[in-house]
mmCIF file of the C-alpha atoms, coordinates in Angstrom:
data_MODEL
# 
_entry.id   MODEL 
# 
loop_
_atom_site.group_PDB 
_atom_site.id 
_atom_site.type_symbol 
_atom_site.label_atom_id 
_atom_site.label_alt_id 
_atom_site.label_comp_id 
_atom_site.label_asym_id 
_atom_site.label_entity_id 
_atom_site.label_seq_id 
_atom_site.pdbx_PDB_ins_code 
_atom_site.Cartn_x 
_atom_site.Cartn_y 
_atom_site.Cartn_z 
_atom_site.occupancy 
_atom_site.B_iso_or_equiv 
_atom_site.pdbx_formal_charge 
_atom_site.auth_seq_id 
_atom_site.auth_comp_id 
_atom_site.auth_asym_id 
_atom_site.auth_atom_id 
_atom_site.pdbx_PDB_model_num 
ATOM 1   C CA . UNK A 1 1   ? -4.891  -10.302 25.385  1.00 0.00 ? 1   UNK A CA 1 
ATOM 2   C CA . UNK A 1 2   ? -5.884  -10.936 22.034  1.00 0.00 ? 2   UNK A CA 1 
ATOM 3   C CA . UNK A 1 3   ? -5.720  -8.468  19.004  1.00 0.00 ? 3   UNK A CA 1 
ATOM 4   C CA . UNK A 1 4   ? -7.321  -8.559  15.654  1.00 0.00 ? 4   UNK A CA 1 
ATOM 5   C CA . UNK A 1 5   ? -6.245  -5.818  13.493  1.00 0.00 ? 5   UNK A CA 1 
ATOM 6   C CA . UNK A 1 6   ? -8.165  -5.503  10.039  1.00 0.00 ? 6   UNK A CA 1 
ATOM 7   C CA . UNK A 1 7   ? -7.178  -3.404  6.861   1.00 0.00 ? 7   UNK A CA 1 
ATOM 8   C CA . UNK A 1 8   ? -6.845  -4.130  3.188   1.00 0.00 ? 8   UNK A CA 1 
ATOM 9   C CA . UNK A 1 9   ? -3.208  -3.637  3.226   1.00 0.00 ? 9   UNK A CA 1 
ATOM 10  C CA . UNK A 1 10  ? -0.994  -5.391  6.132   1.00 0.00 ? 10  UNK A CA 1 
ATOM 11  C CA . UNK A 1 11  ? 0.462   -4.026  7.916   1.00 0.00 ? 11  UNK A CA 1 
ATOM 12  C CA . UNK A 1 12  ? 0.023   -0.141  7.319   1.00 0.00 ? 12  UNK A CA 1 
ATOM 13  C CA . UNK A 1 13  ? -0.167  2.594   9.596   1.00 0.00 ? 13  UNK A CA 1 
ATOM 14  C CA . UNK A 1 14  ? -0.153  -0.080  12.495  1.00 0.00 ? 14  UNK A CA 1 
ATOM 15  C CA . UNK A 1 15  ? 3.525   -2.031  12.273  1.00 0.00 ? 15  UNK A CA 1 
ATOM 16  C CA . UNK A 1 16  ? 4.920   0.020   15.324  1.00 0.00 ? 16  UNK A CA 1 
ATOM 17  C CA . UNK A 1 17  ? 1.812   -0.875  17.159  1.00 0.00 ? 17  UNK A CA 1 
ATOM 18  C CA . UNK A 1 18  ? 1.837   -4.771  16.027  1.00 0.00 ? 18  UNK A CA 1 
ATOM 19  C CA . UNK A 1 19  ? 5.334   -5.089  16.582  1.00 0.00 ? 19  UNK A CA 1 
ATOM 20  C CA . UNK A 1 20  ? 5.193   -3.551  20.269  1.00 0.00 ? 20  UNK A CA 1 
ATOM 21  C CA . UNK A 1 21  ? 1.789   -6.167  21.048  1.00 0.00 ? 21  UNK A CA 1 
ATOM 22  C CA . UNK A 1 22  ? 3.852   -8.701  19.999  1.00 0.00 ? 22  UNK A CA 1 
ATOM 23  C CA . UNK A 1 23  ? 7.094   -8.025  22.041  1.00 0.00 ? 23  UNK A CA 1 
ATOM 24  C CA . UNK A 1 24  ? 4.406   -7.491  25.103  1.00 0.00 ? 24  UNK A CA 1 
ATOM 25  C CA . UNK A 1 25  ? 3.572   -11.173 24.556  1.00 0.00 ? 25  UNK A CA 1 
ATOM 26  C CA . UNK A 1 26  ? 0.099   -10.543 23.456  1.00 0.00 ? 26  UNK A CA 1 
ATOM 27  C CA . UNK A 1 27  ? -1.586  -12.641 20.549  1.00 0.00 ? 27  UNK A CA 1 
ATOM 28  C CA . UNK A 1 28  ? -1.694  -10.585 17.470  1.00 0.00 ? 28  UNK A CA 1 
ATOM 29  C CA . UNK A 1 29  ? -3.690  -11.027 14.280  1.00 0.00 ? 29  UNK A CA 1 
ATOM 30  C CA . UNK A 1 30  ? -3.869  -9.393  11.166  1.00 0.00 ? 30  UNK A CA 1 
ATOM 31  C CA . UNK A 1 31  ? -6.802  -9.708  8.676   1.00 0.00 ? 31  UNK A CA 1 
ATOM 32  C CA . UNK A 1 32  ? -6.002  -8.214  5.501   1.00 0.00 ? 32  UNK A CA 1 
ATOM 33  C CA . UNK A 1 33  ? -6.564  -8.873  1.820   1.00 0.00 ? 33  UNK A CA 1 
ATOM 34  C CA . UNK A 1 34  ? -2.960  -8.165  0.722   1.00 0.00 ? 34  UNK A CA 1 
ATOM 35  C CA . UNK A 1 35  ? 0.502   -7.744  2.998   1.00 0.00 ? 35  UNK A CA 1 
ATOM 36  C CA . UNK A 1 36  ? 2.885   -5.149  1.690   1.00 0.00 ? 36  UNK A CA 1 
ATOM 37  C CA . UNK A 1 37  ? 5.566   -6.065  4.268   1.00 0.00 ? 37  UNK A CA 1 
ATOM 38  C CA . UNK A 1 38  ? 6.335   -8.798  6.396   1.00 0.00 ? 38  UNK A CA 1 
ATOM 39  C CA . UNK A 1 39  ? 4.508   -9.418  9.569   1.00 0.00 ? 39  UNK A CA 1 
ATOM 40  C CA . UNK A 1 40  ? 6.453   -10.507 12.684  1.00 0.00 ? 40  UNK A CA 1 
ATOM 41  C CA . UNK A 1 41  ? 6.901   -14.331 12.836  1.00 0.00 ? 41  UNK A CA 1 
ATOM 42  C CA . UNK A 1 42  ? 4.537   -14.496 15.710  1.00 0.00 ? 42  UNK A CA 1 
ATOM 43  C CA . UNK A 1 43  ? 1.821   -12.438 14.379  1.00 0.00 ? 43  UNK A CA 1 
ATOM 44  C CA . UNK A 1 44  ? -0.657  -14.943 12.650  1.00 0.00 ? 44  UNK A CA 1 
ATOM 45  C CA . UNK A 1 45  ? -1.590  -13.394 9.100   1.00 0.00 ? 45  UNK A CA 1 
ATOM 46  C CA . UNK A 1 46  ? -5.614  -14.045 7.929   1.00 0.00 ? 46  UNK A CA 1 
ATOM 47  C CA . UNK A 1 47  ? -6.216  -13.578 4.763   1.00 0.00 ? 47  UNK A CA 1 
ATOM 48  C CA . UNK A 1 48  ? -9.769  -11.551 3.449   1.00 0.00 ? 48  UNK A CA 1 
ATOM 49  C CA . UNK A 1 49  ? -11.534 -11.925 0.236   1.00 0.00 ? 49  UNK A CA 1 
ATOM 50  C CA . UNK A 1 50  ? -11.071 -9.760  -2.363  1.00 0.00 ? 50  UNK A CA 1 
ATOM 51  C CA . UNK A 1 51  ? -14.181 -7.295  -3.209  1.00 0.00 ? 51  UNK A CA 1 
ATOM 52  C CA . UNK A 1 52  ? -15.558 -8.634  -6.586  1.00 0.00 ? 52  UNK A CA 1 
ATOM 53  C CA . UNK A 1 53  ? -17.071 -5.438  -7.897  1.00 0.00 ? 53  UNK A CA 1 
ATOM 54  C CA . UNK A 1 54  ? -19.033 -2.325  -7.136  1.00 0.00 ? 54  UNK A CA 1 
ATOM 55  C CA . UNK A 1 55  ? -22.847 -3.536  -8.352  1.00 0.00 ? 55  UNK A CA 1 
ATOM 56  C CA . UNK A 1 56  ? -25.122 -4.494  -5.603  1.00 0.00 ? 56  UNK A CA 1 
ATOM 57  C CA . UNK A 1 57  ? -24.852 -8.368  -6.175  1.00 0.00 ? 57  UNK A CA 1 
ATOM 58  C CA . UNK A 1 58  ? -21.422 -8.099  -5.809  1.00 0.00 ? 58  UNK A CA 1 
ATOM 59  C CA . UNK A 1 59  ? -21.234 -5.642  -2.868  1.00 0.00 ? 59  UNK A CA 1 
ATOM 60  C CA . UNK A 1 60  ? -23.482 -8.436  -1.031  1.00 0.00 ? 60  UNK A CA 1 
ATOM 61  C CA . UNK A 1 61  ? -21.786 -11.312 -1.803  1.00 0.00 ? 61  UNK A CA 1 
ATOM 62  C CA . UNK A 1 62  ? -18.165 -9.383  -0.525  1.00 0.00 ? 62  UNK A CA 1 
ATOM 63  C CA . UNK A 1 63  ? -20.477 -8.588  2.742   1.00 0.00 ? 63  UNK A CA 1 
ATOM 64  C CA . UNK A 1 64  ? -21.574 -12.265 3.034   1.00 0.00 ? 64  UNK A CA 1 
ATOM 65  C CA . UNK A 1 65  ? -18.163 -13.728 2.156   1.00 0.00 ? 65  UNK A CA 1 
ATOM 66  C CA . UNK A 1 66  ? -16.619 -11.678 5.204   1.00 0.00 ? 66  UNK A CA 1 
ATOM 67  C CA . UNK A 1 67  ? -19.107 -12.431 7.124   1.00 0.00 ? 67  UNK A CA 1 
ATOM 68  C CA . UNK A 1 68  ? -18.547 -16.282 6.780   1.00 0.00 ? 68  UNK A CA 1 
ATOM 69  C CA . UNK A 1 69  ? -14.518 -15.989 6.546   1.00 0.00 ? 69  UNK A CA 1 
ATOM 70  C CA . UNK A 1 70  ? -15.011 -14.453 10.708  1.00 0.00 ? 70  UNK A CA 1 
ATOM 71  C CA . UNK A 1 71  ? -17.663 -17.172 11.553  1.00 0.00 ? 71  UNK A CA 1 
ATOM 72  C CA . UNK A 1 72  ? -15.219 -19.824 10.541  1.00 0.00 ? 72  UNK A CA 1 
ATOM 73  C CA . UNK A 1 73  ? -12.418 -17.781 12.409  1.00 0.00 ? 73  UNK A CA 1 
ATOM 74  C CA . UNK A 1 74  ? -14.526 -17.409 15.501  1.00 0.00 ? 74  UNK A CA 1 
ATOM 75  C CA . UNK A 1 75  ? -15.393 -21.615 15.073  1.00 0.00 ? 75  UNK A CA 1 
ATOM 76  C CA . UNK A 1 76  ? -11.806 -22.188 15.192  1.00 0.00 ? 76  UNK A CA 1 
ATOM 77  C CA . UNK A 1 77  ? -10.869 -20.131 18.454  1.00 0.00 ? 77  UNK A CA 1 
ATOM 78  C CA . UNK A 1 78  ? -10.246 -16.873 17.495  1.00 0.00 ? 78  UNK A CA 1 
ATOM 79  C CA . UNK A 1 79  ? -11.709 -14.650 20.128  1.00 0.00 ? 79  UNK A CA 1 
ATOM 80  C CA . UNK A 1 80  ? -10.147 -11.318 20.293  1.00 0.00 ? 80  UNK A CA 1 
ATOM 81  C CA . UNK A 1 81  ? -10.326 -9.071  23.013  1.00 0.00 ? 81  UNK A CA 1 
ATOM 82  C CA . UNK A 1 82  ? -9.515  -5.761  20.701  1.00 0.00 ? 82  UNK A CA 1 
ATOM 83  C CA . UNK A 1 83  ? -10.793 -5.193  16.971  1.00 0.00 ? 83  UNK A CA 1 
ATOM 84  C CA . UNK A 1 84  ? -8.318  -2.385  15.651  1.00 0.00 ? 84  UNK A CA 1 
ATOM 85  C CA . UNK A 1 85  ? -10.434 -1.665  12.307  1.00 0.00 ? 85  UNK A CA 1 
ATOM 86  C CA . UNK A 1 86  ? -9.029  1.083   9.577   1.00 0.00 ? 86  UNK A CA 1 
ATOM 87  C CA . UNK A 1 87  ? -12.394 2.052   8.307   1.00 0.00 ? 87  UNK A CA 1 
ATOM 88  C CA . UNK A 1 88  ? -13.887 2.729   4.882   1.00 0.00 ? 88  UNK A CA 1 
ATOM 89  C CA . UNK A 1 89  ? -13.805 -0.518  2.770   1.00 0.00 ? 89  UNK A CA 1 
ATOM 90  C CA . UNK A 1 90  ? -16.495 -2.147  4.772   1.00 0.00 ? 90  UNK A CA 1 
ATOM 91  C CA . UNK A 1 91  ? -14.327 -4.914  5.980   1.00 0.00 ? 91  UNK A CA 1 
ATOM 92  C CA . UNK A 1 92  ? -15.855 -4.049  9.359   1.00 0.00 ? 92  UNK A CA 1 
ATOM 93  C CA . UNK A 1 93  ? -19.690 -4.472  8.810   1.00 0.00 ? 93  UNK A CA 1 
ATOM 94  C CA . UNK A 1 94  ? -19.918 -7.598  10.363  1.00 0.00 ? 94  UNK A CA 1 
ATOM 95  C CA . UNK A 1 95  ? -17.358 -7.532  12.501  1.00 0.00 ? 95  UNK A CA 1 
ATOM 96  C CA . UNK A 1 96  ? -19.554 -6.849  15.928  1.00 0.00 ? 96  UNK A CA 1 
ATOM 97  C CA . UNK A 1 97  ? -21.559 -9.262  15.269  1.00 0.00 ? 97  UNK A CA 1 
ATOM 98  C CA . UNK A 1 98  ? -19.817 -12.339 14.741  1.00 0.00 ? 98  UNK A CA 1 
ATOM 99  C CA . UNK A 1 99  ? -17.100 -10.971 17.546  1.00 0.00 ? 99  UNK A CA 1 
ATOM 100 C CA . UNK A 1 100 ? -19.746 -9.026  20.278  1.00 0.00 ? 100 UNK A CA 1 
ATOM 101 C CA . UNK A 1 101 ? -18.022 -9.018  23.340  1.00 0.00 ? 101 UNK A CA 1 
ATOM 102 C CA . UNK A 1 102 ? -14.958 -7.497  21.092  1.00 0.00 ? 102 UNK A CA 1 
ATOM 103 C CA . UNK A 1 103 ? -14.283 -3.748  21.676  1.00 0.00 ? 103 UNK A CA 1 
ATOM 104 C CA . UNK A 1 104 ? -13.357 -2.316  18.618  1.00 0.00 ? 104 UNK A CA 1 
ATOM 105 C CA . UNK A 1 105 ? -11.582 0.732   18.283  1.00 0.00 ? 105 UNK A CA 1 
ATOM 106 C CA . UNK A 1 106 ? -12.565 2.072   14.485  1.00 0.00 ? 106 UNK A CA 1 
ATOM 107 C CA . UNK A 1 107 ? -9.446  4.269   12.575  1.00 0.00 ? 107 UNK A CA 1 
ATOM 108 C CA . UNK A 1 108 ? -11.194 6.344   10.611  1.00 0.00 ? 108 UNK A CA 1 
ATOM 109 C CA . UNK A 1 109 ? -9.231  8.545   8.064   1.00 0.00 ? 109 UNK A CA 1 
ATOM 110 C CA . UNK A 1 110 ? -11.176 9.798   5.419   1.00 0.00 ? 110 UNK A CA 1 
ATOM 111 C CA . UNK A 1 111 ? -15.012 10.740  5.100   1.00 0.00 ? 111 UNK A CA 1 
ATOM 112 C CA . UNK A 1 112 ? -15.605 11.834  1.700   1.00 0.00 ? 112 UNK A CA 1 
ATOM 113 C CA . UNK A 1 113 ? -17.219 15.995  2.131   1.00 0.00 ? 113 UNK A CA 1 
ATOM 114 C CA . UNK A 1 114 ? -17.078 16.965  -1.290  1.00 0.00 ? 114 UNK A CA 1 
ATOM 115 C CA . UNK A 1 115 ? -17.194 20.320  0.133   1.00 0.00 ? 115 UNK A CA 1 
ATOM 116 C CA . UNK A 1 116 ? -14.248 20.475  1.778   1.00 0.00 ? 116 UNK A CA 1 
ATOM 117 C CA . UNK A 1 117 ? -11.381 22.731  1.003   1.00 0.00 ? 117 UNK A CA 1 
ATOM 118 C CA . UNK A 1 118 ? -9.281  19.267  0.520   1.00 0.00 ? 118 UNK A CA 1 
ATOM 119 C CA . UNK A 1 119 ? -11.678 18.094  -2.080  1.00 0.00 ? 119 UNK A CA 1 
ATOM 120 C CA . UNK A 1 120 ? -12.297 21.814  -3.789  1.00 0.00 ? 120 UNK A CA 1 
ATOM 121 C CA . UNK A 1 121 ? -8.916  23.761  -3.556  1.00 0.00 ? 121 UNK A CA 1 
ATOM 122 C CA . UNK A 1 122 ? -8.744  24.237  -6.789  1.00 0.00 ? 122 UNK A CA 1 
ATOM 123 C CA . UNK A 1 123 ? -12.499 24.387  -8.395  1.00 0.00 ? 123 UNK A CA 1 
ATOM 124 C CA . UNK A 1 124 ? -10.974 25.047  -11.949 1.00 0.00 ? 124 UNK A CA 1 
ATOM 125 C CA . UNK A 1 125 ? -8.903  21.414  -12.344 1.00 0.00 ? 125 UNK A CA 1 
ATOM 126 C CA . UNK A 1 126 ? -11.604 18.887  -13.713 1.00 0.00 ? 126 UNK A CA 1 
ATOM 127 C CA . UNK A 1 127 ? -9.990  15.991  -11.169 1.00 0.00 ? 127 UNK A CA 1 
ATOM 128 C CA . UNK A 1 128 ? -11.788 17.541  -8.240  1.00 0.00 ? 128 UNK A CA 1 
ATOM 129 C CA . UNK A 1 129 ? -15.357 17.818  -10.702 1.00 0.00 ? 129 UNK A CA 1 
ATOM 130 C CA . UNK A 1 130 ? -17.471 15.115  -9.581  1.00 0.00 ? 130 UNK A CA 1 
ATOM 131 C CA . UNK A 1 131 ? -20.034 13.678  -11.674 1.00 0.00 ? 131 UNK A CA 1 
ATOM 132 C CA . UNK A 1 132 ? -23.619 12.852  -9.875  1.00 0.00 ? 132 UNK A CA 1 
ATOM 133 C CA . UNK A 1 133 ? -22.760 9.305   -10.019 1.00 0.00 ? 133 UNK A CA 1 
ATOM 134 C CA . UNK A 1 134 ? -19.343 9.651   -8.269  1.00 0.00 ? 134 UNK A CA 1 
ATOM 135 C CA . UNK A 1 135 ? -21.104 11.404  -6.096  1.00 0.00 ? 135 UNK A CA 1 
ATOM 136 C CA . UNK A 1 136 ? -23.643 8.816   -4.958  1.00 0.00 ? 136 UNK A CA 1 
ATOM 137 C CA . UNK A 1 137 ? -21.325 6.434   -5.111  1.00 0.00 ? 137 UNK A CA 1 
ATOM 138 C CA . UNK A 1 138 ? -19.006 8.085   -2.998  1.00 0.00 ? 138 UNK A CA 1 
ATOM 139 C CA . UNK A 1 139 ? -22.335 8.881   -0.666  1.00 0.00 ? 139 UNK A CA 1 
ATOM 140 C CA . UNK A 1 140 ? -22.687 5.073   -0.205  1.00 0.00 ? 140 UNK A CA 1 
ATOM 141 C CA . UNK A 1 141 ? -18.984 4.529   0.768   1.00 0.00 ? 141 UNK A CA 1 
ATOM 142 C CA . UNK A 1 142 ? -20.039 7.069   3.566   1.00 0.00 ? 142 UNK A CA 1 
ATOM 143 C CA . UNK A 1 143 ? -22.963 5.279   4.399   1.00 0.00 ? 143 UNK A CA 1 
ATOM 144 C CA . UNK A 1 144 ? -21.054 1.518   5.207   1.00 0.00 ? 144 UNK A CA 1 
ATOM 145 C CA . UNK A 1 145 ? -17.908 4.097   6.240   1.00 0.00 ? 145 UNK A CA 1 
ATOM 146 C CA . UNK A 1 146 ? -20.408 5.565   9.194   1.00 0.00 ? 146 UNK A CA 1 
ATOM 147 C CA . UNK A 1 147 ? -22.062 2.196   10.028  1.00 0.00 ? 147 UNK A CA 1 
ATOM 148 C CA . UNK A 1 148 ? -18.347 1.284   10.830  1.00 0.00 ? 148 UNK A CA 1 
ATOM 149 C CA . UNK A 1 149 ? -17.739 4.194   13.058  1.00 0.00 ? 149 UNK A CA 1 
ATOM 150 C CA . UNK A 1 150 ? -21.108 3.966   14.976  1.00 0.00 ? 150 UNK A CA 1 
ATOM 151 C CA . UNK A 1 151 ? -20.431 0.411   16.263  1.00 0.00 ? 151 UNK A CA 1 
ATOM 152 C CA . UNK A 1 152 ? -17.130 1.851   17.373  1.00 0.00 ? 152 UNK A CA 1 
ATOM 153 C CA . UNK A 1 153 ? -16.314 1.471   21.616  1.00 0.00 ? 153 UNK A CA 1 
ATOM 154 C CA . UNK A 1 154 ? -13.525 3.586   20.417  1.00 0.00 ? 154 UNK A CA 1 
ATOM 155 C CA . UNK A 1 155 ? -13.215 6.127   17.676  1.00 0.00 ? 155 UNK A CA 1 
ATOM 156 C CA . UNK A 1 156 ? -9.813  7.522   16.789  1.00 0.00 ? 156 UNK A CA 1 
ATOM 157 C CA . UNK A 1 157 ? -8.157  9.815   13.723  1.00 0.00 ? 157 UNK A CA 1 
ATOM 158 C CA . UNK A 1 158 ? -5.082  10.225  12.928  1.00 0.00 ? 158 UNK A CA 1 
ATOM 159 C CA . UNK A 1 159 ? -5.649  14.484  12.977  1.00 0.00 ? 159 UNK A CA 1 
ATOM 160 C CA . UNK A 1 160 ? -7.929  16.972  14.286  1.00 0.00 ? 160 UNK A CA 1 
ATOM 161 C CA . UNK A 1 161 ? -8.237  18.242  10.423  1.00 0.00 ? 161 UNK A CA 1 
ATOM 162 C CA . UNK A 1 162 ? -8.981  14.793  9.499   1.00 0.00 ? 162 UNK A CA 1 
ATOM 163 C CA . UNK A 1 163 ? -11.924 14.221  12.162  1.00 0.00 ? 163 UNK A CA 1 
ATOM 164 C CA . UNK A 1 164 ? -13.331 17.938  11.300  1.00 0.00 ? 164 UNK A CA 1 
ATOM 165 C CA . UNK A 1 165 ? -14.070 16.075  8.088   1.00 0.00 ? 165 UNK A CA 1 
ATOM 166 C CA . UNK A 1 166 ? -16.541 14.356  9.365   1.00 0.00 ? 166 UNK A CA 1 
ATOM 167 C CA . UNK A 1 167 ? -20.113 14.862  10.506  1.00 0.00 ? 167 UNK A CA 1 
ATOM 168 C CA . UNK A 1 168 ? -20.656 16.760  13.798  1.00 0.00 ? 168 UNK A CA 1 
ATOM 169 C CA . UNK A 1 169 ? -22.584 13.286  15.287  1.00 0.00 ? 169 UNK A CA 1 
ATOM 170 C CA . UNK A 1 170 ? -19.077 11.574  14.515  1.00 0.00 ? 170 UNK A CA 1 
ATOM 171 C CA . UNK A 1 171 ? -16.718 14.781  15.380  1.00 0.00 ? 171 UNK A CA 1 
ATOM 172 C CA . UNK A 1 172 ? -18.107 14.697  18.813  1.00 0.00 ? 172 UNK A CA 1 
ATOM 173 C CA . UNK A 1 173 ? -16.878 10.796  19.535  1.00 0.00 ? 173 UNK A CA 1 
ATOM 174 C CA . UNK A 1 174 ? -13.128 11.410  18.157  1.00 0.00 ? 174 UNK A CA 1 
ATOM 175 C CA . UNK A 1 175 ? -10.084 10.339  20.421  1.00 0.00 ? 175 UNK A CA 1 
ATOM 176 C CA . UNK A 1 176 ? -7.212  12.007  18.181  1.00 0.00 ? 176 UNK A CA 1 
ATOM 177 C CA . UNK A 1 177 ? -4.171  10.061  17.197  1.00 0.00 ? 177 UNK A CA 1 
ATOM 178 C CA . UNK A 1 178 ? -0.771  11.899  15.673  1.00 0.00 ? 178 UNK A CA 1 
ATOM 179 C CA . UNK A 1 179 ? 0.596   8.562   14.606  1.00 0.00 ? 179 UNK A CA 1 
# 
């Protein structure tokens, strides 16, 4: 089989699970925009644009950028079987629909609930006071952060606290992980 694991940072919370796909025999990928250590020497390394900026031009042109970097992927015979996504940077927007017979199984860590006892433990410290604007942007995050999740075949977090986070449409779909 063939797996394409995407995050920012390579290889994070999955080297165990590389490593072990890759002493199985399978073909591994890993799309990220940076790699913090190295990969195994079979485990082909695919490097994703950097995000330009948080305005809306820029947010599109990230979007389109990915989208073109897994066309040219997909042109030049990559054809995974698995998408292992980590959520939350919107690396995975497009990733359906340039890969649709792909079942992707969609890490997802941390919604942002600004009314959470993580996020307001301590409602005196000014770190956890959110202006409006954090707020909304934090909202959208959410919004390309649950567009991820919803195209999920398989939805998994890493703790049952961490996928209480969440709404109740996306508690309900949670397979829990204790990675």
């Amino acid at each position: 089989m063939t797996f394409l694991f995407v995050h920012r940072n390579a290889p994070a919370q999955f080297v165990h699970l590389i490593e072990q796909l890759d002493r199985d025999g399978h073909r591994v990928c890993f799309a990220s925009q940076t790699v913090s250590k190295a990969l195994p020497p079979r485990v082909r390394s695919l490097t994703l644009p950097e995000a330009a900026g948080k305005d809306k031009a820029s947010v599109k042109k990230f979007e389109l950028d990915l989208y073109e970097k897994y066309a040219r992927w997909k042109s030049k015979g990559l054809n995974p079987d698995w998408i292992i996504l980590h959520c939350g940077w919107g690396l995975g927007l497009s990733l359906k629909s340039v890969f649709p017979n792909a079942r992707l199984l969609v890490y997802a860590e941390w919604w942002f609930n600004f009314d959470s006892e993580d996020m307001n433990f301590d409602p005196g410290n000014p770190d956890v006071q959110f202006s409006a604007s954090s707020r909304l942007a934090q909202m959208a995050r959410n919004g390309r952060y649950a567009h991820e999740c919803l195209q999920a075949d398989v939805l998994v977090s890493p703790t049952h606290w961490r996928s209480e986070e969440h709404t109740s449409e996306l508690q309900s779909q949670f397979r829990i992980s204790y990675a």
